[in-house]
C-alpha positions, 0 to 999 in steps of 0.5 A, a space after each residue: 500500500 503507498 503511504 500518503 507521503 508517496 502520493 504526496 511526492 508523485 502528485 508534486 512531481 506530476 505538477 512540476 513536469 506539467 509546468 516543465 512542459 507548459 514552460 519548454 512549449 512557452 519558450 518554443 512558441 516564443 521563439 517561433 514568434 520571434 523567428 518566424 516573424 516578418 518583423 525586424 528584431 535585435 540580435 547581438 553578435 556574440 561570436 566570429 572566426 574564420 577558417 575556409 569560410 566566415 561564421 558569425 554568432 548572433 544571440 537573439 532577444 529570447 536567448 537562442 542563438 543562431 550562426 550564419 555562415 559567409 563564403 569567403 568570395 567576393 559576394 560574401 565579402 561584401 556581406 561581410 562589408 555591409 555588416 561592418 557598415 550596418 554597425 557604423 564600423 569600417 571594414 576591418 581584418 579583425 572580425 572580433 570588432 564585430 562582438 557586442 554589436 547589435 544589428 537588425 535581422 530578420 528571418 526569409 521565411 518561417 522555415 528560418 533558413 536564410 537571415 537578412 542582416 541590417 535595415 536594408 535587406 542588403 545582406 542575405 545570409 545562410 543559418 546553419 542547421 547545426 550550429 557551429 560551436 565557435 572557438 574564441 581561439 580560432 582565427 578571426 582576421 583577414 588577410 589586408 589584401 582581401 580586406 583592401 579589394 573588398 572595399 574597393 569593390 563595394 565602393 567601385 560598384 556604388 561609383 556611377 563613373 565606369 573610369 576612376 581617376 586616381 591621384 598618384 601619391 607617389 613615384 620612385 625608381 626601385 630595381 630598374 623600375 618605376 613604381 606608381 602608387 595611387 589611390 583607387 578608391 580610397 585604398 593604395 594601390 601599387 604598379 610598376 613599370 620596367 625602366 628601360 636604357 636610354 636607347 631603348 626607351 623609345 616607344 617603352 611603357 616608361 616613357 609613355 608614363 613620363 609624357 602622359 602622366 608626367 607631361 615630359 618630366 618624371 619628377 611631375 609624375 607624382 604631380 599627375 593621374 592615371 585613369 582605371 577601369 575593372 577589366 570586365 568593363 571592357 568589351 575586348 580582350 585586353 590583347 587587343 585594347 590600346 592605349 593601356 599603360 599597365 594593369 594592378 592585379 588583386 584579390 578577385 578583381 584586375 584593374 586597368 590603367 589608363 594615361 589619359 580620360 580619352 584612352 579609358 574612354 576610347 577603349 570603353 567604347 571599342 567594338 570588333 564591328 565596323 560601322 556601315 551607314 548601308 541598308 540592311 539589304 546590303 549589310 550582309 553583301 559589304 560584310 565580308 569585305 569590311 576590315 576586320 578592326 576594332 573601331 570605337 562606336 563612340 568616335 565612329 558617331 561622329 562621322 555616321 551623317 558622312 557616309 554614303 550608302 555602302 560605305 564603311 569606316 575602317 579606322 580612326 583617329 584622333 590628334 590635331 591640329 590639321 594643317 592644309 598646304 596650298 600654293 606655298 600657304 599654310 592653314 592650320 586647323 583647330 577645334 574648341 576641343 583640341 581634337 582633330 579626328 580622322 576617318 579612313 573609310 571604304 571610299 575616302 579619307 575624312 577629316 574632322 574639326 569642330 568649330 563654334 559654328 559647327 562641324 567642318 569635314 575635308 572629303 578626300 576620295 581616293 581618285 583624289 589622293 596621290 599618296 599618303 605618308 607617316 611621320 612618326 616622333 616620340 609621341 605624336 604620329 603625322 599622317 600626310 595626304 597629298 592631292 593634286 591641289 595640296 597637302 593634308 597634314 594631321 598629327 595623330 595621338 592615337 592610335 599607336 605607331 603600328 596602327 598608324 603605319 597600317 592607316 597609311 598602307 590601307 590608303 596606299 593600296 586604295 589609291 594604287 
């Protein structure tokens, strides 16, 4: 027979299992609340470390605690940015900065497996399903490298402007190479370039550094700017783009450096096909014999109310000014711009200025020509058109030497 005491004690432990249960399905439902809401709520981030990937900690206002997990690529290091800036903080290589921050979060759905981090549902984030049992030992910093490349990259992205100009801090010959270093987006940035003897200089990286950059003195290097664009924003391989000075490689992203806004903005406009003002009936008949040459659509613009049916532009250029030798007398040609431009068609050669009253064009068909030469210095190309009735001059910027001499040898064989 049980003693009353015994009654007793079951009955008190039945009671203290019941409120047991009423207590764990109260915290259960609680925290169903609070994860499968739709509302933003507080979670303080208690834990960080990285290894192969980046886990963070966060306890949230009913005492559980989640750890979301952030690749460690590009894309998860620029969560990783936005969580710094959601804290007011900037992105730094040390990730236990962030303990004791307490961000805005809020659950995808109620299956909780994804977490948006901050007011503006930038940052979308993976919750492990087993939660990783995070050691304050382990490491939590990242290398500066992938810390200096994230930055630009987010701050790159939110940058209207496709090209960037970059102030150059400093400049100094180091192992027979001349070493720039920029700032490009708020982080220093570091590329060199060979310096050749004084007999191979001609035509070298170096010596287009000095002129545009350092417009003829070194020393005023450090005094100049370059212009970058990322590598992917160009149409073309980089084989095939001119102007490029050099290139700075980092942590997921290249960078490509330009002498001048023009150059950078000339290469964004390269496109591997020629512009044709002909009628669709006929573009598939003139394409086969249309050069096969990058010619930059943007520049091509300028010349498109030129051409006649069927004619197509094979190359272009730019310099300045256009002198016009007649009867012993010189007249020279220059625009508001200081930009002279040249167009080497199917059918003639055009030369471009613009003027306050508007745009004047010199037509030289090829019944017209008598011949075409280059002059080549240490910067500046000159092409000579000869007619009966007088000498066309221009002088050419760019394109390059190479590209310049086969300009010349196209006209050559149009008038031949």
């Amino acid at each position: 027979m049980t003693s009353n005491k015994s009654l007793e004690d079951l009955e008190e432990q039945y009671n203290e299992s019941k409120n047991e249960s009423l207590t764990d399905l109260e915290n259960s439902y609680q925290e169903y609340k609070i994860l499968g809401s739709d509302e933003d709520f507080s979670a303080k981030i208690t834990d960080a470390c990285v290894d192969e990937n980046i886990y963070l900690e966060f306890s949230l206002t009913d005492g559980s605690k989640i750890v979301v997990n952030i690749e460690r690529n590009l894309e998860g290091l620029k969560n990783l940015y936005r969580i710094f800036e959601a804290v007011g903080q900037p992105l730094r290589d040390d990730l236990r900065l962030l303990i004791g921050e307490t961000v805005n979060v809020q659950f995808e759905s109620k299956q909780m497996e994804h977490i948006f981090v901050g007011d503006k549902r930038e940052v979308k984030l993976d919750v492990l399903d087993t939660p990783k049992n995070l050691d304050l030992n382990n490491e939590s910093t990242l290398p500066d490298e992938i810390i200096a490349a994230t930055k630009r990259r987010v701050r790159y992205e939110r940058e209207e402007a496709e090209i960037l100009r970059c102030d150059v801090i400093s400049a100094y010959p180091e192992d027979k190479r001349l070493v720039l270093e920029f700032d490009l987006l708020g982080e220093t940035a570091l590329w060199s370039t060979p310096v050749p003897d004084g007999q191979n200089m001609s035509g070298s990286t170096f010596e287009s550094v000095v002129e545009m950059v350092g417009h003829g003195s070194v020393q005023q290097v450090v005094e100049g700017e370059v212009y970058v664009i990322e590598k992917k924003k160009i149409p073309i391989p980089l084989v095939d783009a001119p102007n490029i000075i050099g290139k700075f490689e980092e942590w997921k992203s290249t960078w490509v450096i330009f002498g001048t806004r023009s150059d950078a903005e000339e290469c964004l406009e390269l496109d591997v096909s020629s512009a044709t003002a002909e009628s669709s009936e006929q573009a598939d008949q003139s394409a086969a014999t249309q050069a096969e040459h990058y010619v930059p659509r943007g520049k091509i613009k300028a010349f498109l109310n030129e051409l006649q049916l069927g004619e197509s532009i094979r190359y272009v250029g730019k310099g300045g000014p256009i002198e016009i030798e007649r009867g012993g007398d010189t007249e020279i040609v220059t625009s508001m711009s200081g930009l002279e431009r040249i167009a080497i068609t199917s059918d003639r050669v055009i030369l471009k200025s613009s003027q306050v009253t508007g745009d004047v064009y010199y037509k030289l068909s090829y019944d017209e020509l008598r011949g075409a030469d280059l002059k080549t210095g240490i910067i500046n190309k000159k092409i000579s058109l000869r007619t009966g009735y007088g000498t066309y001059h221009i002088k050419i910027s760019n394109p390059d030497k190479e590209s310049c001499r086969e300009m010349v040898d196209f006209i050559k064989k149009q008038v031949c």
